[in-house]
C-alpha positions in Angstrom: 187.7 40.3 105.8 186.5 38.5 108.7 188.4 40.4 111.1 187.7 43.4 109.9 183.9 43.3 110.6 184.1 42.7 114.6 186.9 45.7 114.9 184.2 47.7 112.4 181.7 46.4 115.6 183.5 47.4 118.3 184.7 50.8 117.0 181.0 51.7 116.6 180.0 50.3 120.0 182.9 52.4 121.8 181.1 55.7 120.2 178.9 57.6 122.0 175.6 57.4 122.1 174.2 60.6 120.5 170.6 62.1 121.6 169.9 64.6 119.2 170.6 63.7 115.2 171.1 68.0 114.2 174.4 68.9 112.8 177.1 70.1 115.8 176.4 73.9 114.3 172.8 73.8 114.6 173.7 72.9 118.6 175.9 75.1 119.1 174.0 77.7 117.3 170.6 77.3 119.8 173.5 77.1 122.9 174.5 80.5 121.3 171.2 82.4 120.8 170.3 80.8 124.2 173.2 82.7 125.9 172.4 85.8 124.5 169.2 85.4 125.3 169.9 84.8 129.2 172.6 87.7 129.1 170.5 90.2 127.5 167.2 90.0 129.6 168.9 88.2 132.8 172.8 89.0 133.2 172.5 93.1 132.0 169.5 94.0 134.1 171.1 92.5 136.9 174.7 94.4 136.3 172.8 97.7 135.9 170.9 97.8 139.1 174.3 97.1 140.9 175.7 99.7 138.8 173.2 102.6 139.2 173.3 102.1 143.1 177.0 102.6 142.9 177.2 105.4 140.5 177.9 108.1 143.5 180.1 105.6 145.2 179.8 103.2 147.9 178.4 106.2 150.8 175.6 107.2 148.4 174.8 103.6 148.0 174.8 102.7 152.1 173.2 105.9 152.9 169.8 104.8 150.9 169.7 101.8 153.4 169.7 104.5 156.4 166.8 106.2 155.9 163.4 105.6 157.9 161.3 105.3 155.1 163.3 102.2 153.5 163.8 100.7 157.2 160.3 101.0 157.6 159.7 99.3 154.0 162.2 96.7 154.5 160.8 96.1 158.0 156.7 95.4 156.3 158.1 93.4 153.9 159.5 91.0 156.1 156.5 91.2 158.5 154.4 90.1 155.4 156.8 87.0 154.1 156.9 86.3 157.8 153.2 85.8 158.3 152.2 84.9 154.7 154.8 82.3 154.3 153.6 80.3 157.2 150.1 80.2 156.9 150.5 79.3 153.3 152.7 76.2 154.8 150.0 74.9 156.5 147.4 75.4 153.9 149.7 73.6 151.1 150.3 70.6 153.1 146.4 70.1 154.7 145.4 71.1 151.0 148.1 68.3 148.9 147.1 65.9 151.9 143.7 66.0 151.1 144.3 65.9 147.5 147.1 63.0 147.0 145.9 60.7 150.1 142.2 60.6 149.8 139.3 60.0 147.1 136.3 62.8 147.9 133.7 65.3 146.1 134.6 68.4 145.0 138.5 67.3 144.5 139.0 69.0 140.8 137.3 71.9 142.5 139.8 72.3 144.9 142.8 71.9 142.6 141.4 74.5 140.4 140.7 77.0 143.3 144.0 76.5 144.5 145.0 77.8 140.9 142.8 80.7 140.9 145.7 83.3 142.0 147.6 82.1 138.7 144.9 83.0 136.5 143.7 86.0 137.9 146.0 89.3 138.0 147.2 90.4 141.3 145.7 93.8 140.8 142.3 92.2 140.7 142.7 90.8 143.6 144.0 93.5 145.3 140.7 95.4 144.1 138.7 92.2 145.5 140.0 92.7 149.2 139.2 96.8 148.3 135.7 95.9 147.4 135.4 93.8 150.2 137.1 95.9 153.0 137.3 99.1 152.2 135.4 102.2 153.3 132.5 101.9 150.6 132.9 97.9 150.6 130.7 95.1 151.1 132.0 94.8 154.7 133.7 98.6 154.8 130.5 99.9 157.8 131.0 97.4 160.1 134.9 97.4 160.4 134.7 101.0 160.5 132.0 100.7 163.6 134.5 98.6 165.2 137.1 100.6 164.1 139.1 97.9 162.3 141.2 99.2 159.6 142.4 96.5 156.7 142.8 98.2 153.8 145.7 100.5 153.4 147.1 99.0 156.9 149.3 95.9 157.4 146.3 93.3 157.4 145.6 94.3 154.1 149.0 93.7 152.8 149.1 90.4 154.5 146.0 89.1 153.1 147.0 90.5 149.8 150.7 88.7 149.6 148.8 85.8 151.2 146.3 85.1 148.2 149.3 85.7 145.5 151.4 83.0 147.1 149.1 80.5 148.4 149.2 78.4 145.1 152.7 77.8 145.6 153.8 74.9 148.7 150.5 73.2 147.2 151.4 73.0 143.9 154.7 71.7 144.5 153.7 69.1 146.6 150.5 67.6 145.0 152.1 66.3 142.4 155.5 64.6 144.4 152.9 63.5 146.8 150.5 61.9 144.2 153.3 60.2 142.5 154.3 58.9 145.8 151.1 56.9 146.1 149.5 55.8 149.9 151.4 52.6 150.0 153.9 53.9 153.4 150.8 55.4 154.6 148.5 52.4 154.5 150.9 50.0 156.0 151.8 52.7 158.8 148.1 52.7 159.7 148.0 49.1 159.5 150.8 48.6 161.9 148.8 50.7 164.4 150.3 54.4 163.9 148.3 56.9 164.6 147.3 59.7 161.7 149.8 61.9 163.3 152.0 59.2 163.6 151.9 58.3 160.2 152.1 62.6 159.0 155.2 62.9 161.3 157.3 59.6 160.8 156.0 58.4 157.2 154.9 61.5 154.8 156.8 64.4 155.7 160.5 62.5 155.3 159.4 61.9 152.4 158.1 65.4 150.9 160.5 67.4 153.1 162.4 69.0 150.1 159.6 69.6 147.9 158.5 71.2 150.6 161.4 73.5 151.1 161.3 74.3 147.7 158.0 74.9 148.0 158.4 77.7 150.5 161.2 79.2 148.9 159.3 80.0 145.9 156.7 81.0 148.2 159.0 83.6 150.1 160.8 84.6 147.0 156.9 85.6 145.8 156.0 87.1 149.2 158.8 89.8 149.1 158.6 90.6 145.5 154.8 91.3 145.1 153.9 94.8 144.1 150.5 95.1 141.9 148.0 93.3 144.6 150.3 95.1 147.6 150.1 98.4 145.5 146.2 98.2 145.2 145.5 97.8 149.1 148.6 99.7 150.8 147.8 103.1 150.4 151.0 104.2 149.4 151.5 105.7 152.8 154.8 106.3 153.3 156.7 104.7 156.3 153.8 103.3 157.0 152.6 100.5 154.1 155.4 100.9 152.2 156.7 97.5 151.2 160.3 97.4 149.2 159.0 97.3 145.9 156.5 100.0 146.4 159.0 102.1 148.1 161.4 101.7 144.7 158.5 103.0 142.6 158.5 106.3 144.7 161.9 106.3 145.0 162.4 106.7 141.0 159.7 109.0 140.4 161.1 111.2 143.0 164.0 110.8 140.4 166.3 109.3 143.8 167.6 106.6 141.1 170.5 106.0 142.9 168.1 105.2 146.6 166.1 103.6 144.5 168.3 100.8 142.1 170.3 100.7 145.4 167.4 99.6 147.3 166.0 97.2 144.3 169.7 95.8 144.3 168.7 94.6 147.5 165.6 92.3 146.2 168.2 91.4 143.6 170.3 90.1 146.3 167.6 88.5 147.7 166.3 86.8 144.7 170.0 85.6 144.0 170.3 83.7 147.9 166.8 82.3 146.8 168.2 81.2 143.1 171.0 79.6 145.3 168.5 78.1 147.7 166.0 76.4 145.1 169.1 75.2 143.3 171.0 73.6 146.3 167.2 71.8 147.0 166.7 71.0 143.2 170.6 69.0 143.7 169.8 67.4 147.2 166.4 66.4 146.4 168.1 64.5 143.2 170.7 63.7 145.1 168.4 61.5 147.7 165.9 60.8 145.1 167.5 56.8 143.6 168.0 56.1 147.4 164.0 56.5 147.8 162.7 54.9 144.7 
């Protein structure tokens, strides 16, 4: 009887150690619904933009890439990630600076201004920059004296794409940066680095994937904007066009093939940024136990 109680003991001990305490059929059952959740609204919406831009074959599909119009689309959009993504670099990592390293007034302010474009829909503030810079706006006269155009021209989309993505290197960062504390920092200052020193050699190692990750969301954003882009652009065509304006005319022109063939594009691009974030999410943990 003796013996039996340490082998009792050690069988238990060599089990493993369970999580959850559900039955195996309510797991599997929530790993079920949650595939068929994923391949209904992810997976099939997916398959049938590839599928409608093939349906007339592989010429029809390459020929929708050839004409001006979606050249000239593709072309804006990149022109507006391109300057957008950038600007909103800067502003993310002067704006988590501030926030994470130093103690001042207005701080919750900030943090919620820098939420505002989450709260506030991107046709609004498309509308906003309308208000301000169009023709009958606030500031309309005096471009038009000057013979500045913003609104429904490229400066207008940039602006536009800018405020809907701004949020999104700050918000990543704040928090990694927080968490980080100002330990490194201090003790870089104190062994006489300079501020930009300290920035270059000390903080950015250490936020250098959140950034990326950062600006990958932010770019992903950037291409795939449409209401605050469609309120400013004009809907000129070749002209301020982005891609996911230029799909809306597409299919109500009834082009479906130009146009799911043209949206498999953004698909395309929104799976290399899927792979992107994920191969950041795996390094970052990756090289996260060597820096704590």
């Amino acid at each position: 009887m003796a013996s039996a109680a340490p082998s009792r003991i050690a069988r238990s001990a060599a089990l493993p150690v369970r999580s959850t305490t559900e039955p195996a059929w309510v797991r599997r059952s929530l790993i079920t619904v949650a595939l068929l959740f994923l391949g209904l609204f992810l997976l099939v919406p997916l398959i049938a933009v590839f599928a409608e831009g093939l349906a007339k074959g592989f010429a029809a599909y390459f020929k929708a890439f050839a004409d001006e119009a979606t050249l000239s689309a593709l072309k804006l959009t990149l022109i507006a990630a391109a300057i957008a993504v950038p600007l909103n670099l800067v502003f993310g990592v002067a704006a988590a600076w501030c926030i994470a390293k130093f103690d001042f007034r207005g701080k919750n302010l900030l943090i919620t201004l820098i939420d505002l474009p989450f709260s506030v829909s991107p046709v609004i503030s498309g509308l906003i920059y309308v208000l301000l810079f169009g023709a009958q706006g606030l500031l309309g006269p005096w471009l038009m004296d000057r013979d500045i155009q913003i609104i429904f021209a490229v400066p207008g989309i940039v602006l536009a794409t800018i405020f809907v993505t701004f949020p999104f290197v700050a918000r990543e960062l704040i928090p990694l940066m927080q968490a980080q504390g100002r330990i490194e920092e201090e003790a870089a200052l104190v062994l006489g680095a300079s501020g930009w020193q300290t920035f270059w050699r000390v903080t950015l190692p250490n936020i250098k994937w959140g950034l990326l990750y950062g600006v990958i969301l932010c770019n992903a954003r950037a291409m795939g904007e449409f209401g605050a882009v469609s309120v400013v652009s004009g809907h000129i065509r070749g002209q301020t066009n982005t891609l996911p304006l230029h799909i809306e005319i597409l299919y109500n022109e009834y082009n479906f093939v130009a146009a799911f063939a043209v949206a498999s594009l953004l698909c395309l691009l929104a799976l290399v940024t899927l792979a992107l974030k994920t191969w950041v999410e795996w390094k970052g943990a990756q090289l996260r136990p060597e820096h704590d």
